[in-house]
C-alpha positions, -999 to +999 in steps of 0.1 A: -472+488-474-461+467-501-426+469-485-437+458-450-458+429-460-427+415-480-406+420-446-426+394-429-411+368-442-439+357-459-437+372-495-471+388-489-466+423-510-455+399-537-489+382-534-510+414-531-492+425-560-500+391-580-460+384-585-465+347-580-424+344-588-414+367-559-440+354-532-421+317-540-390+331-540-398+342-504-414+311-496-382+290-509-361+318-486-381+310-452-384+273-463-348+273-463-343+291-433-367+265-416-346+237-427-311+251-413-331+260-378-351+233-370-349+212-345-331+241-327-296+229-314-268+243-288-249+261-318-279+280-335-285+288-373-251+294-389-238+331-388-235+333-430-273+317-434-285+345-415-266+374-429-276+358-464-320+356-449-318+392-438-297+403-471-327+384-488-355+403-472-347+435-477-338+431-511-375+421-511-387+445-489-371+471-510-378+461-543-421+454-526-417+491-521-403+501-554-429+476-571-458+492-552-453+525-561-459+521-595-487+496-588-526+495-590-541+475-567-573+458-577-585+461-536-613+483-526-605+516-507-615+497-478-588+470-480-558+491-491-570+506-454-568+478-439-535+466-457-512+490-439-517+481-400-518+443-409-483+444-426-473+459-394-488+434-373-473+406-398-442+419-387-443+400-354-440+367-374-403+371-376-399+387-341-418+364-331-403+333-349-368+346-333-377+348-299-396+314-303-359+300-318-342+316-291-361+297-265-359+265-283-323+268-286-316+280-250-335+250-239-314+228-261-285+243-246-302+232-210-305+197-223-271+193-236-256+207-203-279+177-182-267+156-207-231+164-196-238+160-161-257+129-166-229+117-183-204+131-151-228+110-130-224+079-153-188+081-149-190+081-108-213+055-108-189+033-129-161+040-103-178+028-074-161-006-060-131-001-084-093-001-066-087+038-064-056+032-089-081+021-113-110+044-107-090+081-107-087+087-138-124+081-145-132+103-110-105+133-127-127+134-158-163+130-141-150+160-118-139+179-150-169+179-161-184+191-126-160+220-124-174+231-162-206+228-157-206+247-120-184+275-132-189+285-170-224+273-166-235+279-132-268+297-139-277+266-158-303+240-146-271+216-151-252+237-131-273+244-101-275+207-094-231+207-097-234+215-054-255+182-049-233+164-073-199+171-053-219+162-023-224+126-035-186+129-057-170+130-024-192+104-006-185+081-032-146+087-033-145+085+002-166+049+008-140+034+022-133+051+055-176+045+052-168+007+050-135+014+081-116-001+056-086+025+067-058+015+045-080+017+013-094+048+027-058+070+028-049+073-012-089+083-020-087+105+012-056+123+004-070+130-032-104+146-019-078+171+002-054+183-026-082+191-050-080+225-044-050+225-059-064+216-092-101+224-091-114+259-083-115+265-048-148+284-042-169+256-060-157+227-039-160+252-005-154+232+025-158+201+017-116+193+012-112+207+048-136+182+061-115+153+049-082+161+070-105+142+102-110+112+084-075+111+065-061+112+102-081+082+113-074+063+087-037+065+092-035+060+126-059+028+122-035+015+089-004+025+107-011+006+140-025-023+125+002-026+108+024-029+141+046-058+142+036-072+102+065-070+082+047-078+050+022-047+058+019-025+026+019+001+037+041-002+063+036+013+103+063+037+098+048+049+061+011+060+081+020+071+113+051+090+096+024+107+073-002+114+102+025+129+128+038+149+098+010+160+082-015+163+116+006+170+141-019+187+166-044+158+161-062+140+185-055+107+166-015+119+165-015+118+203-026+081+202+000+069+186+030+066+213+001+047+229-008+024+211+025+013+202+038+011+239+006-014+238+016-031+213+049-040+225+032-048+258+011-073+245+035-093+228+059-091+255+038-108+274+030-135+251+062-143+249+061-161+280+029-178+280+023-179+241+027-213+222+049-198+192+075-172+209+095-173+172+068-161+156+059-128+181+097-123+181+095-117+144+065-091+149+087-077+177+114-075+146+091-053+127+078-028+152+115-021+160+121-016+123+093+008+120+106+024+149+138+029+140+126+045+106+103+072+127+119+098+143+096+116+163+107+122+198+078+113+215+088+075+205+125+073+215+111+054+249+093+027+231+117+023+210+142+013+232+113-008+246+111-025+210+147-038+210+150-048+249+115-071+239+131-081+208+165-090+228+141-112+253+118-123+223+149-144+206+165-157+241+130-174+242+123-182+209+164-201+209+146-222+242+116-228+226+130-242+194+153-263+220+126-280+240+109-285+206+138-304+192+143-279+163+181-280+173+196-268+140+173-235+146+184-232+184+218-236+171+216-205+151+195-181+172+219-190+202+248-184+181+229-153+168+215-137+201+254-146+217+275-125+191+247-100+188+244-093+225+281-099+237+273-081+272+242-094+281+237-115+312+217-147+291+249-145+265+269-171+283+238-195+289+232-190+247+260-201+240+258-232+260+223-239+244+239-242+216+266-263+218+238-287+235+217-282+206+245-293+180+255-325+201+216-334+204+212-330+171+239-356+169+229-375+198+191-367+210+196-378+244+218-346+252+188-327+240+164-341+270+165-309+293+186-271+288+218-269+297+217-255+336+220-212+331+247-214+362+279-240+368+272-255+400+290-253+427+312-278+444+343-301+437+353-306+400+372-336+385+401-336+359+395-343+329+427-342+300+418-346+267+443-353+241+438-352+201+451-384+190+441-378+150+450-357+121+439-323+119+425-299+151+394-310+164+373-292+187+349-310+217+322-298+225+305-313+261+270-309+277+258-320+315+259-309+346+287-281+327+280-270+290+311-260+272+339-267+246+374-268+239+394-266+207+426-290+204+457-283+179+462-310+151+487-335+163+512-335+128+520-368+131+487-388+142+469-411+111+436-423+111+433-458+127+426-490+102+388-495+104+372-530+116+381-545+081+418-537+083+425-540+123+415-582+119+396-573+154+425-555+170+413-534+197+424-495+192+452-486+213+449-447+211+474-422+228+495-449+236+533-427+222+549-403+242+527-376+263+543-347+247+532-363+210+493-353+219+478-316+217+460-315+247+431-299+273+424-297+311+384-298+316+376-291+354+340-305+353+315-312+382+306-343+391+278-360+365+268-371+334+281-359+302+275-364+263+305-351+240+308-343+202+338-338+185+343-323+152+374-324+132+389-295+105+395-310+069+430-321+066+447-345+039+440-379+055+402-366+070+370-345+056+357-313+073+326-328+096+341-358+108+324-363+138+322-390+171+292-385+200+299-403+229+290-401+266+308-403+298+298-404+335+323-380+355+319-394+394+330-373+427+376-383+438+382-396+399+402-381+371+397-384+338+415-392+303+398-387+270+418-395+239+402-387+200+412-401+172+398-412+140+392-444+123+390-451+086+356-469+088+364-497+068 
């Protein structure tokens, strides 16, 4: 009995015995105990303080017994009865006290597990609105924290709740296809799909499967607004290369051929009646370099749509800049457009837009309407030119007949003496023998002309060395142009 009172933790026998140094001992024991348990936390009482509280109590326990054999009890008959069942009912206290701990700990466990997921939920929260860059490596360690709590913990309270909390993860992650804001959408769109890959499969269930739609979308609405921008990051060819890739057998993968045939369309069209054909010839430029860096087969046919549009585009963008008087740019799309497309039937008529282009930008006049596309028909008039100056110079004519002609360096023609050094003299050019002069045969119908010429560097002259001048070429006459240079003083 004495035994059994002692093992309640309590020090009881001790007591009943009047052995007021081994009741506190017990006391000091459970107080201690108390101390190291409560509050009740996730990791318990330490392993050793327990081994060293049950070492304790049956030391006492055993030496109650030994102690109460030899004792005399100063109870009645009546008590000692009476002694016997209680120190068995006293022994609850300690079963009691550790199921009691048990609970309190298991629920501490429960609390620090919400903690964690409140914390998980923080961390989503905190993501929202960021740049997806910026917010995945917060959204890798909220999930983290999902994927514990849902699988080592999944009987939990924390745990149970880890379904509902993927739910709103992946809402969150995916706001903004939500928002159609497609381009944003694809990097945030492709992560919720390849989480399998990292995260256990049977917790997230479905839910990557039901991104692929989406993902699809949002490429085909990046990639095709992204038609014809060449500063588009990502670029046409990046999306729609993913989406036919990656979703072949989508519906959004049959739109694309489409949509870019449309978009080709459109600006084909508004290269005739739009007020900036430059600038849709340089969107043209772009779709046909995204096409030419997609190879699916199903776009070979607008790809050579692309470059005949772009081939149209800069023949009307080289007019445009010419009626707009932006000569040195016709000058160099002409030029361009002419040694790019050698065989086309506008290639001749480039060219002779800009030669008319570099005299009017020398002489405006010869910029007031394009040269003609065809050489009229009819009677043409001689015209010989002869290169009365130092180095080759090359003359180039715009009227009724848009051309030019390059003439040999006479070797031993001089610059003329300016108006300082000819005392008023008038220039008597061309006036030695006929065989002295390089010269050229111009057959030109009847009209009137403007002419530039344009000498080559030599000793006595500078490279651009230039002279405009015009001439009026009339129906039964022919013609004698000499060049030659003055010194300009």
């Amino acid at each position: 009995m004495i035994g059994l009172l002692n093992l309640s933790c309590l020090g009881l026998g001790y007591v009943l015995l009047r052995n007021w140094v081994g009741a506190a001992l017990c006391w000091l024991a459970t107080a201690a105990l108390l101390v190291f348990a409560l509050p009740a936390d996730v990791d318990g009482v330490p392993v050793g303080v327990l081994v060293g509280y049950g070492v304790f109590l049956l030391a006492a326990a055993a030496d109650g017994a030994r102690r109460g054999l030899r004792a005399t009890l100063r109870v009645g008959a009546s008590a000692r009865r009476l002694a016997l069942p209680l120190a068995l009912v006293l022994l609850a206290v300690p079963a009691g006290g550790s199921l009691a701990y048990g609970a309190a700990r298991d629920e501490a466990k429960e609390q620090a597990l919400l903690e964690l997921l409140a914390s998980a939920d923080a961390l989503v929260k905190s993501a929202d609105g960021l740049a997806f860059d910026k917010a995945e490596p917060t959204l890798r360690t909220a999930l983290t924290a999902y994927e514990d709590l849902g699988t080592r913990h999944a009987g939990s309270r924390a745990g149970k709740l880890v379904p509902e909390r993927l739910d709103a993860y992946y809402a969150t992650v995916s706001a903004p296809y939500g928002k159609k804001q497609y381009c944003e959408a694809v990097p945030p769109l492709k992560y919720l799909r390849e989480l399998p890959g990292t995260v256990d499969k049977q917790l997230l269930g479905s839910r990557p499967a039901k991104t692929d739609d989406p993902l699809a979308e949002s490429l085909y609405e990046c990639g095709t607004a992204a038609l014809g921008v060449r500063t588009a990051d990502p670029t046409a060819s990046e999306s729609l290369n993913e989406l036919l890739k990656t979703f072949p057998k989508s519906s959004h993968a049959t739109r694309v051929e489409p949509a870019v045939r449309a978009a080709i369309k459109t600006r084909t069209t508004a290269l005739t009646g739009g007020s900036a054909p430059c600038d849709t010839t340089e969107e043209l430029r772009a779709l046909r370099s995204s096409l030419d860096n997609m190879s699916d087969p199903s776009l070979q046919g607008a790809a050579k749509e692309a470059a005949d549009a772009v081939q149209t585009g800069e023949f009307t963008c080289g007019t445009d800049q010419f009626k707009k008087k932006d000569y040195t740019g016709a000058v160099t799309t002409m030029t361009e457009y002419a040694k790019a497309y050698p065989s086309s039937p506008r290639a001749a008529h480039a060219r002779s837009i800009a030669i008319a282009a570099e005299i009017a930008d020398e002489e405006p006049a010869a910029g007031r309407s394009l040269p003609p596309a065809d050489v009229p028909d009819g009677t043409r008039m001689v015209m010989v030119v002869s290169n009365d100056g130092p180095g080759e110079v090359e003359l180039l004519y715009t009227g009724p007949m848009t051309g030019k002609v390059t003439l040999k360096a006479c070797g031993t023609c001089t610059k003329y003496p300016g108006p300082i050094f000819s005392n008023g003299k008038q220039i008597k050019a061309c006036t030695g023998p006929s065989s002295k002069y390089p010269k050229a045969t111009l057959l030109l119908p009847a009209g009137d002309y403007h002419f530039l010429q344009k000498r080559v560097s030599t000793g006595s002259s500078t490279a651009g060395d230039t002279k405009s001048s015009k001439a009026k070429i009339e129906p039964g006459y022919s013609y004698t142009n000499c060049l030659y240079v003055t010194s300009g003083y």
